[in-house]
Biopython code that builds the backbone (N, CA, C, O; Angstrom):
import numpy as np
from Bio.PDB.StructureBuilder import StructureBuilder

atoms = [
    (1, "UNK", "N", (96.403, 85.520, 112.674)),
    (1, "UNK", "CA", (95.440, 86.543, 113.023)),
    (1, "UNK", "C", (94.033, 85.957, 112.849)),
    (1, "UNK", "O", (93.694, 85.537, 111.743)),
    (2, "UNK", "N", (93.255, 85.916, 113.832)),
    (2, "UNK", "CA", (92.249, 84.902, 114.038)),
    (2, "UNK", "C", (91.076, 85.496, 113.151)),
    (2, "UNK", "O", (90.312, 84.732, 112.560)),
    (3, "UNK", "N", (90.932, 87.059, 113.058)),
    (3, "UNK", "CA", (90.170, 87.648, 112.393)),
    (3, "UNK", "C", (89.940, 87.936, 111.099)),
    (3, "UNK", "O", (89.207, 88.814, 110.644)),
    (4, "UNK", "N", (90.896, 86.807, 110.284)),
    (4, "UNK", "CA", (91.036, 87.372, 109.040)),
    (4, "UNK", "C", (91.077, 85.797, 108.682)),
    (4, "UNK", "O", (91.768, 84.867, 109.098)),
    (5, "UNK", "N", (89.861, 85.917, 107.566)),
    (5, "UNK", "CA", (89.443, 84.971, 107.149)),
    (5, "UNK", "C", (90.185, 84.458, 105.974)),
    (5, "UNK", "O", (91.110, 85.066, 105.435)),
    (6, "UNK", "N", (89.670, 83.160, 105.564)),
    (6, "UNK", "CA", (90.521, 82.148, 104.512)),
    (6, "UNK", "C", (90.826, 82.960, 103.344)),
    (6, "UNK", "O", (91.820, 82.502, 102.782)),
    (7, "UNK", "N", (90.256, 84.209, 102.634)),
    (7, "UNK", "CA", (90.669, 84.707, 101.616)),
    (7, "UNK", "C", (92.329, 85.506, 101.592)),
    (7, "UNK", "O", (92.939, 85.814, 100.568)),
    (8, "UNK", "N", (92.898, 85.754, 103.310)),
    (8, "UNK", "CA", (93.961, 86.311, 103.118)),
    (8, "UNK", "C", (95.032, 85.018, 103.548)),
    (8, "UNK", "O", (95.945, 85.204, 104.353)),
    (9, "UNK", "N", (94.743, 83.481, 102.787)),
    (9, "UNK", "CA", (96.045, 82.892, 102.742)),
    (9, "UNK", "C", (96.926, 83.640, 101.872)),
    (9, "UNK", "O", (96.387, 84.310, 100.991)),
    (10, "UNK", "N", (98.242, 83.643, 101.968)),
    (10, "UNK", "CA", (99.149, 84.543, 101.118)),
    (10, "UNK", "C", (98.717, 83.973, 99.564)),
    (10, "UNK", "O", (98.322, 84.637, 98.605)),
    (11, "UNK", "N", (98.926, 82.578, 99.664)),
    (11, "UNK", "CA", (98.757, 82.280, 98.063)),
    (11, "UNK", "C", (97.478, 82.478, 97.567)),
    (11, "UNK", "O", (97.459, 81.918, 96.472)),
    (12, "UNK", "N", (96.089, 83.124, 97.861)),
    (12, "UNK", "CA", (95.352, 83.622, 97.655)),
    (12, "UNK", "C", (95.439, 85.127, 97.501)),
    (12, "UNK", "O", (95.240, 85.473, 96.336)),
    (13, "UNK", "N", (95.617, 85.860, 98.123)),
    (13, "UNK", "CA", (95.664, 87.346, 98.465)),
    (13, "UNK", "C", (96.978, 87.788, 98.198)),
    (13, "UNK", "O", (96.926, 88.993, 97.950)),
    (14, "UNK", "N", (98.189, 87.338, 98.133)),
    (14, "UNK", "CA", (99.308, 87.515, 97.259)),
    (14, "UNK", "C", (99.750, 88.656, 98.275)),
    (14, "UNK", "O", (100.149, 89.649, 97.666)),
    (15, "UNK", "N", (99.788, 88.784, 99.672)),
    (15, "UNK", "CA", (100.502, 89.250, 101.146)),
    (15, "UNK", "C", (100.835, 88.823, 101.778)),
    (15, "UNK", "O", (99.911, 88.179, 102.274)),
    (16, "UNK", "N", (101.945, 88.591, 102.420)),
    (16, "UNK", "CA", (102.375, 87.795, 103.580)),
    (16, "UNK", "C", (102.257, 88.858, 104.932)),
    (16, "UNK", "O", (102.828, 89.947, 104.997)),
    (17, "UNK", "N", (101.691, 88.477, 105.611)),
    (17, "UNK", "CA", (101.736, 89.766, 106.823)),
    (17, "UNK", "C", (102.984, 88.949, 107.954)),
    (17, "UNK", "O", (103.010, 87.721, 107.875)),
    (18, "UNK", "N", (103.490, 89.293, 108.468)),
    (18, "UNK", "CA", (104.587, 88.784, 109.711)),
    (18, "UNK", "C", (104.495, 89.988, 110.713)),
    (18, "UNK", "O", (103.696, 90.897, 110.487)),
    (19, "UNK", "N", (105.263, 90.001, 111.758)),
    (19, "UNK", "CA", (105.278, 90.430, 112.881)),
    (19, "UNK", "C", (106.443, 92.061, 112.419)),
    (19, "UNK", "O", (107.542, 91.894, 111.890)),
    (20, "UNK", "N", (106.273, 92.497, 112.522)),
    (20, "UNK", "CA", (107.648, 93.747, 112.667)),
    (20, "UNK", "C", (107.987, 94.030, 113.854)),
    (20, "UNK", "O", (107.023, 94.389, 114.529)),
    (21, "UNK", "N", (109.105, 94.015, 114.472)),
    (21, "UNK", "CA", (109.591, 94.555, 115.603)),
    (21, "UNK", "C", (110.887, 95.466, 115.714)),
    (21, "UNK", "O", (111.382, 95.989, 116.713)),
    (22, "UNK", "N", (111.415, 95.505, 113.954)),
    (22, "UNK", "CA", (112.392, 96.422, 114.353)),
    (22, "UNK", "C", (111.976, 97.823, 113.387)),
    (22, "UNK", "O", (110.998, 97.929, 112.647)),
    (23, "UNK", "N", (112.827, 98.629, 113.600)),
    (23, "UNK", "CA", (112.908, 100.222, 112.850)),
    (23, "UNK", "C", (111.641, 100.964, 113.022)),
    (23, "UNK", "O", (111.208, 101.849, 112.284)),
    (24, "UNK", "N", (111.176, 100.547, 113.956)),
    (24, "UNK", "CA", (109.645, 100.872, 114.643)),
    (24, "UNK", "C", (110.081, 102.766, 115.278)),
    (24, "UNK", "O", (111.092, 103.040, 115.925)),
    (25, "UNK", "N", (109.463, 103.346, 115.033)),
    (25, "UNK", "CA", (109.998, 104.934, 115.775)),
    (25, "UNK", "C", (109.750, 104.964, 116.642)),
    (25, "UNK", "O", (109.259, 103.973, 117.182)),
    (26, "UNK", "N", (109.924, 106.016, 117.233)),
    (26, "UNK", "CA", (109.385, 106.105, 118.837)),
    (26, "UNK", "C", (108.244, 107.065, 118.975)),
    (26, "UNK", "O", (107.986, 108.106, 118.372)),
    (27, "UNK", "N", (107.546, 106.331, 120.075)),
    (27, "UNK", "CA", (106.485, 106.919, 120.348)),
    (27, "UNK", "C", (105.165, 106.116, 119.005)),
    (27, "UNK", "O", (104.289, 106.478, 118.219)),
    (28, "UNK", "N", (105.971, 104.636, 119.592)),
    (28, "UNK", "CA", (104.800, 103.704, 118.590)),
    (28, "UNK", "C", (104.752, 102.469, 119.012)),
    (28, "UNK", "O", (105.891, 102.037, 118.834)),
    (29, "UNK", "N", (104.055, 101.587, 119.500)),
    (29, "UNK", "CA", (104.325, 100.623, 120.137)),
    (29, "UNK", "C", (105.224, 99.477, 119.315)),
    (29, "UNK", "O", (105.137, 99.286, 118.102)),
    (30, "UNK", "N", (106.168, 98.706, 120.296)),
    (30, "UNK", "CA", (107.637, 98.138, 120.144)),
    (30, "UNK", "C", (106.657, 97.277, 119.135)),
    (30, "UNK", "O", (107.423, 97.140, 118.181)),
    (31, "UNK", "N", (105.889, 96.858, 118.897)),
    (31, "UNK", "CA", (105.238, 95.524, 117.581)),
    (31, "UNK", "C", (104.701, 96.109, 116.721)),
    (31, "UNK", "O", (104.247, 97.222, 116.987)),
    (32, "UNK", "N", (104.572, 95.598, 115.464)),
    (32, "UNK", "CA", (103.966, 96.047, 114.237)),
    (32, "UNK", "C", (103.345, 95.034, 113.371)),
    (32, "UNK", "O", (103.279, 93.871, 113.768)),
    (33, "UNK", "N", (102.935, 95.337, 112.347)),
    (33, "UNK", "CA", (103.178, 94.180, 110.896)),
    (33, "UNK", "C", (103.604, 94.991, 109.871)),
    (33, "UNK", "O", (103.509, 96.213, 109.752)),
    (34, "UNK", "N", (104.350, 93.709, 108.747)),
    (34, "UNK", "CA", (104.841, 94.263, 107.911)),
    (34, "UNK", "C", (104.048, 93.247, 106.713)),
    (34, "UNK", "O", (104.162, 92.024, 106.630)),
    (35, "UNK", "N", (103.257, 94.115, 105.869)),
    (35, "UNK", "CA", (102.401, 93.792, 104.710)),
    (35, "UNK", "C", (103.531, 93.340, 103.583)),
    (35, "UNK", "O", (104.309, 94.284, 103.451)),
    (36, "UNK", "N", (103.740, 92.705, 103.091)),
    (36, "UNK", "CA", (104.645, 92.125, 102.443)),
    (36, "UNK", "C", (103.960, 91.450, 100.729)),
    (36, "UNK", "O", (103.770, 90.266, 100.451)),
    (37, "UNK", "N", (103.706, 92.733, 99.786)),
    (37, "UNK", "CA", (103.174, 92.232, 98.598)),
    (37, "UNK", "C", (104.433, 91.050, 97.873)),
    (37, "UNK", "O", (105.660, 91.107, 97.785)),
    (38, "UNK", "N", (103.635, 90.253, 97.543)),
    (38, "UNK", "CA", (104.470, 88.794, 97.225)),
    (38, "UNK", "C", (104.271, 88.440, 95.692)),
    (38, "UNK", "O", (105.165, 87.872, 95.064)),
    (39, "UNK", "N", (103.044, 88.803, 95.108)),
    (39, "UNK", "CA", (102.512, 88.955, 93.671)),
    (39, "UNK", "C", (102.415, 90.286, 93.277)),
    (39, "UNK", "O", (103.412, 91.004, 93.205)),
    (40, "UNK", "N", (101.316, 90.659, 93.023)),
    (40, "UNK", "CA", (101.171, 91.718, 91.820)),
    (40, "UNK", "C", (101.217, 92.698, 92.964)),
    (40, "UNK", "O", (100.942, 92.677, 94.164)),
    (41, "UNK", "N", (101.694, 93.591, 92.061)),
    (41, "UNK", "CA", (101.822, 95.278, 93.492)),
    (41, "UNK", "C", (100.556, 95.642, 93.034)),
    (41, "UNK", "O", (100.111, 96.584, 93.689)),
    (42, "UNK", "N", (99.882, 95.286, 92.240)),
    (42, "UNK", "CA", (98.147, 95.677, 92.087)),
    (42, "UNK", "C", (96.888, 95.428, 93.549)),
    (42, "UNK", "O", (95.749, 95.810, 93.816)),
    (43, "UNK", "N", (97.791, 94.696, 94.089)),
    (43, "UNK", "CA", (97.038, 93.971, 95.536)),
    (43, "UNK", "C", (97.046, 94.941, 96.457)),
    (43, "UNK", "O", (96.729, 94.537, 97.576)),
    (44, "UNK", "N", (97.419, 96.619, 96.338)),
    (44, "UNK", "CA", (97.214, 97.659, 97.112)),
    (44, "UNK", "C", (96.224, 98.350, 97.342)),
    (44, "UNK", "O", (95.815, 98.897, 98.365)),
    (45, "UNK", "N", (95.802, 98.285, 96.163)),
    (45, "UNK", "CA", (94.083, 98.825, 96.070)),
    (45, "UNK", "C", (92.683, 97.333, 96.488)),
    (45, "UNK", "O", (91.457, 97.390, 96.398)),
    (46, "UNK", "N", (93.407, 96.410, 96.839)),
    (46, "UNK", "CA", (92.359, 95.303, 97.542)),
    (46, "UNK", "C", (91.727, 95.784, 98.765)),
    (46, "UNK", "O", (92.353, 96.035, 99.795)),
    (47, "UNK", "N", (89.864, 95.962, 98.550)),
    (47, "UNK", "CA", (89.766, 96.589, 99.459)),
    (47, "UNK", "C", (90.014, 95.960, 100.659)),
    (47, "UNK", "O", (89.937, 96.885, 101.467)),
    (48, "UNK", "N", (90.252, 95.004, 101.240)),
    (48, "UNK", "CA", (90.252, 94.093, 102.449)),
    (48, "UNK", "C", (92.119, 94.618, 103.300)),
    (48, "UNK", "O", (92.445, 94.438, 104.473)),
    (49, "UNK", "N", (92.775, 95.110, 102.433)),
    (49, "UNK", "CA", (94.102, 95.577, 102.438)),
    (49, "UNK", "C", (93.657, 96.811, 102.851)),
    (49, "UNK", "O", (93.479, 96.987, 104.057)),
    (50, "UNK", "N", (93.478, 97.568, 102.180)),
    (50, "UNK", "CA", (92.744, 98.982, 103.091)),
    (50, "UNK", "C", (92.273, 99.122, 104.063)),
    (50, "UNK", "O", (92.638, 100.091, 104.728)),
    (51, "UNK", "N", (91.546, 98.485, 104.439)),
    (51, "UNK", "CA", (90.629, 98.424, 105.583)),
    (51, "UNK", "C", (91.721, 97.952, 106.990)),
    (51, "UNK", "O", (91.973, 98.605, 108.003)),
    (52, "UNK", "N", (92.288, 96.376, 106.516)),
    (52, "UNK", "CA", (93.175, 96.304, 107.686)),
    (52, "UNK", "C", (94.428, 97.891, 107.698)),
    (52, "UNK", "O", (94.778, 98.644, 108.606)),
    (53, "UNK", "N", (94.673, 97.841, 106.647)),
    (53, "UNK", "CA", (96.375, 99.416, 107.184)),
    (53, "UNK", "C", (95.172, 100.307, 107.194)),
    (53, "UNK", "O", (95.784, 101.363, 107.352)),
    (54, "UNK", "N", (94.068, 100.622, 107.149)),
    (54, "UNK", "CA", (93.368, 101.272, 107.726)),
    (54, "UNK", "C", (93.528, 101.220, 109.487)),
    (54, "UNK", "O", (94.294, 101.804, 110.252)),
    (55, "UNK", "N", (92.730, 100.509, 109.644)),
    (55, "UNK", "CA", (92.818, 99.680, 111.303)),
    (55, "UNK", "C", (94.068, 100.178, 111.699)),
    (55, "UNK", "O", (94.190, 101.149, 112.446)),
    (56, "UNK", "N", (94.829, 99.657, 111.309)),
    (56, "UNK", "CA", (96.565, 99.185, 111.810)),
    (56, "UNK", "C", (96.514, 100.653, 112.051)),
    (56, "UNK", "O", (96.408, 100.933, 113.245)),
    (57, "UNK", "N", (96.564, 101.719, 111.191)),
    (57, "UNK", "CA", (96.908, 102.935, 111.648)),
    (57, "UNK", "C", (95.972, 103.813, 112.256)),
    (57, "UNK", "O", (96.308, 104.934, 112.638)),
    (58, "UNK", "N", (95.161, 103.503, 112.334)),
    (58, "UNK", "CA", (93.811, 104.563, 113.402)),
    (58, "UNK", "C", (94.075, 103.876, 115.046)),
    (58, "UNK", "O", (93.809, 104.428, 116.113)),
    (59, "UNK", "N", (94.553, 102.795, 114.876)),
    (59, "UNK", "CA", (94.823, 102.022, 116.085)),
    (59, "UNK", "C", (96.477, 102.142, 116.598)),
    (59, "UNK", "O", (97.021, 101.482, 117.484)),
    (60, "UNK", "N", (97.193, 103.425, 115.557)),
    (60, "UNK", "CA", (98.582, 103.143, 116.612)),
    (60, "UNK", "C", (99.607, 101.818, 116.184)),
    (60, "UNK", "O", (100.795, 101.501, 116.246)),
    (61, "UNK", "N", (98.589, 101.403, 115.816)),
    (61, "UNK", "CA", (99.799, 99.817, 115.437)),
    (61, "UNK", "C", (100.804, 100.220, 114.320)),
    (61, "UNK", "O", (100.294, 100.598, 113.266)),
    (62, "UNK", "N", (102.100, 100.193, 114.397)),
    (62, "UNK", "CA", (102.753, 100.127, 113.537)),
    (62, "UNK", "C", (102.341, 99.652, 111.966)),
    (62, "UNK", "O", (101.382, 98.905, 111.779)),
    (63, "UNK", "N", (102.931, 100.019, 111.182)),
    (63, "UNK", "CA", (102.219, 99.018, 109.788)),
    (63, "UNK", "C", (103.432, 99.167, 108.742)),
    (63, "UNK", "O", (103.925, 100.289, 108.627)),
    (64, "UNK", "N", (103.857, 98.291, 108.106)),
    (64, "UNK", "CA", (105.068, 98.458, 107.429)),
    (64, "UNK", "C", (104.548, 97.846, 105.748)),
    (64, "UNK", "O", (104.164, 96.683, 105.626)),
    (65, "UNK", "N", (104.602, 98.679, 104.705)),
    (65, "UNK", "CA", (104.503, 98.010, 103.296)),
    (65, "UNK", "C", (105.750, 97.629, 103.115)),
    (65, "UNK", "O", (106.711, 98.289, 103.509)),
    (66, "UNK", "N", (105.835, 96.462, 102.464)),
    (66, "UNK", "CA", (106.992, 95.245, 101.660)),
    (66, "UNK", "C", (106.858, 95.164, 100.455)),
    (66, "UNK", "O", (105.753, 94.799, 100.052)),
    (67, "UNK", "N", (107.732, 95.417, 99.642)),
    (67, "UNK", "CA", (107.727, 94.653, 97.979)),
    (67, "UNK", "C", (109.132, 93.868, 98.413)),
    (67, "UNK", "O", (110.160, 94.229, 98.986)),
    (68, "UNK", "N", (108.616, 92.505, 97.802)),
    (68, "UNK", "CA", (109.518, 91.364, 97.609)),
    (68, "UNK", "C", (110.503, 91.736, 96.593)),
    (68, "UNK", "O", (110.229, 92.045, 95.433)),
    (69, "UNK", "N", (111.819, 91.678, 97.181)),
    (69, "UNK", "CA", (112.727, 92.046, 96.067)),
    (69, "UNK", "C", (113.641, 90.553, 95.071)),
    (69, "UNK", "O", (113.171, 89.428, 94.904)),
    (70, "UNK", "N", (114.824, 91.003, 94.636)),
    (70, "UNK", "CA", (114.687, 89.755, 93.797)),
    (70, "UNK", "C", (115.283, 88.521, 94.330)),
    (70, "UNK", "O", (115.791, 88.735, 95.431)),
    (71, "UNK", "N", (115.392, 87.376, 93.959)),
    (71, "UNK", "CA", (115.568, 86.614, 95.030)),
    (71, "UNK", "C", (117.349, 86.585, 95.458)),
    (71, "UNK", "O", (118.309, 86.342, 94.727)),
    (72, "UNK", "N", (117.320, 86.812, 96.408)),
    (72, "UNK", "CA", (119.066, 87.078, 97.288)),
    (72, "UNK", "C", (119.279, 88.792, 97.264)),
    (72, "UNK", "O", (120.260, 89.537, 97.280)),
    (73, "UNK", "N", (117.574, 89.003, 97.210)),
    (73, "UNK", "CA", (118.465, 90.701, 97.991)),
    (73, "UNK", "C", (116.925, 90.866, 98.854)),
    (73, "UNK", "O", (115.862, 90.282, 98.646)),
    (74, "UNK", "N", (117.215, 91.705, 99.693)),
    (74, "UNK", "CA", (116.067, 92.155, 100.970)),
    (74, "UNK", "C", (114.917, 92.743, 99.845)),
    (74, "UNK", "O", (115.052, 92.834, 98.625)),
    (75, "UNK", "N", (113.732, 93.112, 100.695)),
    (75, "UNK", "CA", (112.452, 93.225, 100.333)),
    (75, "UNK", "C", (112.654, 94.812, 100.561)),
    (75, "UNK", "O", (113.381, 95.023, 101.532)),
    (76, "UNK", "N", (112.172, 96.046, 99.881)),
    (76, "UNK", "CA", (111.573, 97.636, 100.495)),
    (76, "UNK", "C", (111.100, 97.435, 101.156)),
    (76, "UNK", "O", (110.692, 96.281, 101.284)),
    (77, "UNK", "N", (110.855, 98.256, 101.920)),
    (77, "UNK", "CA", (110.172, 98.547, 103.517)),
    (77, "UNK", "C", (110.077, 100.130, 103.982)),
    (77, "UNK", "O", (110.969, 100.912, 104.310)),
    (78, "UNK", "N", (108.506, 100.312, 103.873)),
    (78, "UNK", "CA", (108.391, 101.685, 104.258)),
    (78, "UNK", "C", (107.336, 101.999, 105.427)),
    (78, "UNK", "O", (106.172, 101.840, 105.059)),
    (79, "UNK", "N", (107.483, 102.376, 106.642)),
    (79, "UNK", "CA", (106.626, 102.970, 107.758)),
    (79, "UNK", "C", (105.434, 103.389, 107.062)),
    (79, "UNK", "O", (105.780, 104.109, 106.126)),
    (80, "UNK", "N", (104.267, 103.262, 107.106)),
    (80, "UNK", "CA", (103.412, 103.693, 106.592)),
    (80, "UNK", "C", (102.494, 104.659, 107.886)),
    (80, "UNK", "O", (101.705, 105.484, 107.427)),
    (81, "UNK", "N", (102.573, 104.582, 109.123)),
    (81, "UNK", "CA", (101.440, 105.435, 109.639)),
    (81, "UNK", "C", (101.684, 106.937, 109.875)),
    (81, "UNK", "O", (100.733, 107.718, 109.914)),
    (82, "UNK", "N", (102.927, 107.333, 110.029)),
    (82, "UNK", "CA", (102.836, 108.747, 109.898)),
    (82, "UNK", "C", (102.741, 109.108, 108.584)),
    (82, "UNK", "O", (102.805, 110.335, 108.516)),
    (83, "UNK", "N", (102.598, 108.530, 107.351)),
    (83, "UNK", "CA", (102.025, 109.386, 105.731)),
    (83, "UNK", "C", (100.665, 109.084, 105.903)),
    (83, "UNK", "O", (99.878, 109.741, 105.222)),
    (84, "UNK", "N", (100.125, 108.056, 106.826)),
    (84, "UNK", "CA", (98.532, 108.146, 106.525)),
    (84, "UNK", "C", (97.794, 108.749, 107.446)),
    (84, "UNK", "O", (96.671, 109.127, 107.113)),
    (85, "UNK", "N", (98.281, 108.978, 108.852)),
    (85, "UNK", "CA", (97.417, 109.400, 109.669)),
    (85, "UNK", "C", (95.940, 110.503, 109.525)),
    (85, "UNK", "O", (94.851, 110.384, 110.085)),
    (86, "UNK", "N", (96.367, 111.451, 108.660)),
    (86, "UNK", "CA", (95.599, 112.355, 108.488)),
    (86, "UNK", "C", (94.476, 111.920, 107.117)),
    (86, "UNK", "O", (93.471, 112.592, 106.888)),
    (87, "UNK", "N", (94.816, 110.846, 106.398)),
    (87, "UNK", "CA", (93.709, 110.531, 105.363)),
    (87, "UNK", "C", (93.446, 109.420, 105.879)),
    (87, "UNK", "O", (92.497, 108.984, 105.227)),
    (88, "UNK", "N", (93.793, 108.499, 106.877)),
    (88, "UNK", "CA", (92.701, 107.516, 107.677)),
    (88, "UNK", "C", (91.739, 108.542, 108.661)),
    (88, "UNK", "O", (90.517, 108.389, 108.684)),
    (89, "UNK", "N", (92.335, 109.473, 109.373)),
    (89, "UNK", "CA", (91.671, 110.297, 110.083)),
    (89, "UNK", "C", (90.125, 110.554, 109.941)),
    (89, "UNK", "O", (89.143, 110.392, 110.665)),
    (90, "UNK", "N", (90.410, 111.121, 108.426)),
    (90, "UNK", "CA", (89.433, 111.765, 107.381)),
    (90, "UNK", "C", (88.576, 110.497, 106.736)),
    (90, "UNK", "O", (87.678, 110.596, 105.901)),
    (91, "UNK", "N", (89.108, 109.231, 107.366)),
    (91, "UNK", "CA", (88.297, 108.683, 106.613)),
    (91, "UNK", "C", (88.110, 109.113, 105.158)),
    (91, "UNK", "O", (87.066, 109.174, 104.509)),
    (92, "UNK", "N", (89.388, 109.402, 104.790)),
    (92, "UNK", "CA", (89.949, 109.586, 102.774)),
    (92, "UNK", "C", (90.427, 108.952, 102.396)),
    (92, "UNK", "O", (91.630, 108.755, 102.569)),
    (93, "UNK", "N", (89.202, 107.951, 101.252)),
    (93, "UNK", "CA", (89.746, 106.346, 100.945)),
    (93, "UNK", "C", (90.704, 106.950, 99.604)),
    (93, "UNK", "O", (91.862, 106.603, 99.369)),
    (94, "UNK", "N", (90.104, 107.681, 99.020)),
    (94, "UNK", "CA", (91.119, 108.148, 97.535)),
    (94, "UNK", "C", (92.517, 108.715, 97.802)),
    (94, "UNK", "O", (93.478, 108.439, 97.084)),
    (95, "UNK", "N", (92.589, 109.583, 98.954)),
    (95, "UNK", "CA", (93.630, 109.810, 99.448)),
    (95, "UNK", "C", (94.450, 108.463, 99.949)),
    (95, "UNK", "O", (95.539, 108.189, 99.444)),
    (96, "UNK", "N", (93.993, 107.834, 100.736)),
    (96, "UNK", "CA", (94.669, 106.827, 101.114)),
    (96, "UNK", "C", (95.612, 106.005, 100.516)),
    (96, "UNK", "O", (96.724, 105.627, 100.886)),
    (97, "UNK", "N", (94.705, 105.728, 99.149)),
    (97, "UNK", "CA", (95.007, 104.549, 98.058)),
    (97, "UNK", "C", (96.370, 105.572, 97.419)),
    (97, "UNK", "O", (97.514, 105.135, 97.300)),
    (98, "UNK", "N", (95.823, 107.435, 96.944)),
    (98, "UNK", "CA", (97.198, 107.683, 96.874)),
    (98, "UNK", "C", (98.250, 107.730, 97.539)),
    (98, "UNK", "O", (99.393, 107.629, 97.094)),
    (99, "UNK", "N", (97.882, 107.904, 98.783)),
    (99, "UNK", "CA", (99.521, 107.654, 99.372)),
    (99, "UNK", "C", (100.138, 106.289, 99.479)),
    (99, "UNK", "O", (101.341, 106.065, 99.613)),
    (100, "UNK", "N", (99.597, 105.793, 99.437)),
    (100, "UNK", "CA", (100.084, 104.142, 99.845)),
    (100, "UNK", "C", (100.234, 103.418, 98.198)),
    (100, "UNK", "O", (100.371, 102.217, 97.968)),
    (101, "UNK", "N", (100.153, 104.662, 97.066)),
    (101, "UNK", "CA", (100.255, 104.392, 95.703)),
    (101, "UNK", "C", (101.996, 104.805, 96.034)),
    (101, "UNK", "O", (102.942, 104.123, 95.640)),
    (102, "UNK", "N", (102.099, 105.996, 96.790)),
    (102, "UNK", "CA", (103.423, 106.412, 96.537)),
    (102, "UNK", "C", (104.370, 105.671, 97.282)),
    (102, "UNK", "O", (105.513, 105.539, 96.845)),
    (103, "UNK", "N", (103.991, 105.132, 98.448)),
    (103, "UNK", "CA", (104.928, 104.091, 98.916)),
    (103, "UNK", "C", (104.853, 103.202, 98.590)),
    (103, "UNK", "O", (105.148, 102.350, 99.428)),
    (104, "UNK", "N", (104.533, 102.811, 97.547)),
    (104, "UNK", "CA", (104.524, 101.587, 97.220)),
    (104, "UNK", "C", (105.916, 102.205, 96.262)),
    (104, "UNK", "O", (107.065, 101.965, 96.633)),
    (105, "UNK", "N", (105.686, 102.848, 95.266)),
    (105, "UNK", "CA", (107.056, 103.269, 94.209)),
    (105, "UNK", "C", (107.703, 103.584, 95.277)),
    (105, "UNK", "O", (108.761, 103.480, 94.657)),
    (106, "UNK", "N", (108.136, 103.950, 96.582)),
    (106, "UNK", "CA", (109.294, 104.637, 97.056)),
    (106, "UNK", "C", (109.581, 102.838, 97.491)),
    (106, "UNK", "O", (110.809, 102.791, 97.569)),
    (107, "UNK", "N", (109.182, 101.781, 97.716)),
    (107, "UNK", "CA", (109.263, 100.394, 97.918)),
    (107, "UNK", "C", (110.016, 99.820, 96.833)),
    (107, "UNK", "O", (110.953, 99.045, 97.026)),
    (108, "UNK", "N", (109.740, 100.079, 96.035)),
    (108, "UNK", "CA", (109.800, 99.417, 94.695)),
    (108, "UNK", "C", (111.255, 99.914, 94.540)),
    (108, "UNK", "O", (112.042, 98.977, 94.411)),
    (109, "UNK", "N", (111.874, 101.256, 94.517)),
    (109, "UNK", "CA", (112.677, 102.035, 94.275)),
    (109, "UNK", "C", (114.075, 101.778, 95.116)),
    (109, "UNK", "O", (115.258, 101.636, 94.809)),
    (110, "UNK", "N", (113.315, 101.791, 96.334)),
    (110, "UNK", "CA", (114.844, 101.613, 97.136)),
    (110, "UNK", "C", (115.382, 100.273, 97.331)),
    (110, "UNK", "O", (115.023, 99.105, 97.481)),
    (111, "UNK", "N", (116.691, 101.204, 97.236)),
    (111, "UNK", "CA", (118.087, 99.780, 96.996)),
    (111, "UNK", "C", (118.000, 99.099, 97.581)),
    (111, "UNK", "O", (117.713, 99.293, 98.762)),
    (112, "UNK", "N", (118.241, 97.695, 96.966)),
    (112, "UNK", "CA", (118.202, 96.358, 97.356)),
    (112, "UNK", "C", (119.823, 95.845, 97.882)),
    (112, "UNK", "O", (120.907, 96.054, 97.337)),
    (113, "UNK", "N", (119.560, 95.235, 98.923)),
    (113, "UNK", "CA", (120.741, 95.109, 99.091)),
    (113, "UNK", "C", (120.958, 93.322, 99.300)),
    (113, "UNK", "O", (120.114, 92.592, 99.821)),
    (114, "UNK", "N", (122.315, 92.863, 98.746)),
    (114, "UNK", "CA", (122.318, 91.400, 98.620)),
    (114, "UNK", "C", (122.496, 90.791, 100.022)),
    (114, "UNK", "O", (123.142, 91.371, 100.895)),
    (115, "UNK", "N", (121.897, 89.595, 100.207)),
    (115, "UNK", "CA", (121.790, 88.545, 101.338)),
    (115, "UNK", "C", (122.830, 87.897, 101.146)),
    (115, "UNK", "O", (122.992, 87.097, 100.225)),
    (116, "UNK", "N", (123.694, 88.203, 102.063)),
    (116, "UNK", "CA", (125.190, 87.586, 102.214)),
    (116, "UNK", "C", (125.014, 86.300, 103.356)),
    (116, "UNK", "O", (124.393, 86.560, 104.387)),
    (117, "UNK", "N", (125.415, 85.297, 103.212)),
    (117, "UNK", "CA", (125.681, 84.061, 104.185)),
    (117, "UNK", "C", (127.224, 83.891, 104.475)),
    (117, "UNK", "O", (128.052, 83.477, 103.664)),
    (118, "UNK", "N", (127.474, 84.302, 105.838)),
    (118, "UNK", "CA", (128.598, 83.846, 106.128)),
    (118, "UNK", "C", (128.488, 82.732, 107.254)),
    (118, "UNK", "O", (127.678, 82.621, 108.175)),
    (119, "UNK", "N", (129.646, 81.887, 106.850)),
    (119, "UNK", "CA", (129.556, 80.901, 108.337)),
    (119, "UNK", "C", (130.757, 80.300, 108.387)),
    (119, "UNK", "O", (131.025, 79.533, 109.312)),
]
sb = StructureBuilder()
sb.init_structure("model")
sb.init_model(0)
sb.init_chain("A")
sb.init_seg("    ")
for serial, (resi, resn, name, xyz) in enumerate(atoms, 1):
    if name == "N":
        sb.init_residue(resn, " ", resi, " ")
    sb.init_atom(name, np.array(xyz, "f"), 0.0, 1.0, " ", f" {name:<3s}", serial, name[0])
structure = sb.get_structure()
């Protein structure tokens, strides 16, 4: 992402952003990103993190929060623009930070499931 300067290397900013293309709803365009906290789940309230799932959702773009789960089971993953629409709307940064406080625990929370390799 050409617009986002050297402070959001992951090992700096402790996010990995990637592409999302699946579990996307309808009536949202087929691409997304999925914010993927990799360090401290404290990196939610970074304002530079706000501002982009700000963007991401005033703009329609899909936006997906990630907590890294443990290693050999999948990461949480929660849709974030239909819980924010109406406090990006409002331009409601306190609101914001709370909802995206609560998906972050509903992230944190849901079952992990193990990475099986078959071949």
């Amino acid at each position: 992402m050409p617009n986002l300067d050297d402070s959001w290397r992951p090992d700096r900013c402790e996010i990995l952003i990637t592409a999302a293309a699946t579990h996307i709803p309808a009536g949202y365009p087929s691409e997304g990103l999925t914010l993927e906290l990799i360090g401290s789940v404290e990196r939610i309230t970074w304002p530079p993190l706000l501002r982009l799932i700000s963007a991401l959702v005033e703009n329609g773009i899909p936006a997906f929060l990630s907590v890294r789960g443990e290693p050999g089971y999948t990461s949480g993953n929660i849709f974030l623009n239909d819980r924010l629409n109406k406090a990006v709307a409002a331009r409601d940064v306190k609101k914001t930070v709370e909802i995206l406080g609560t998906a972050l625990g509903a992230c944190v929370d849901l079952p992990r499931i193990k990475i099986e390799f078959t071949g």
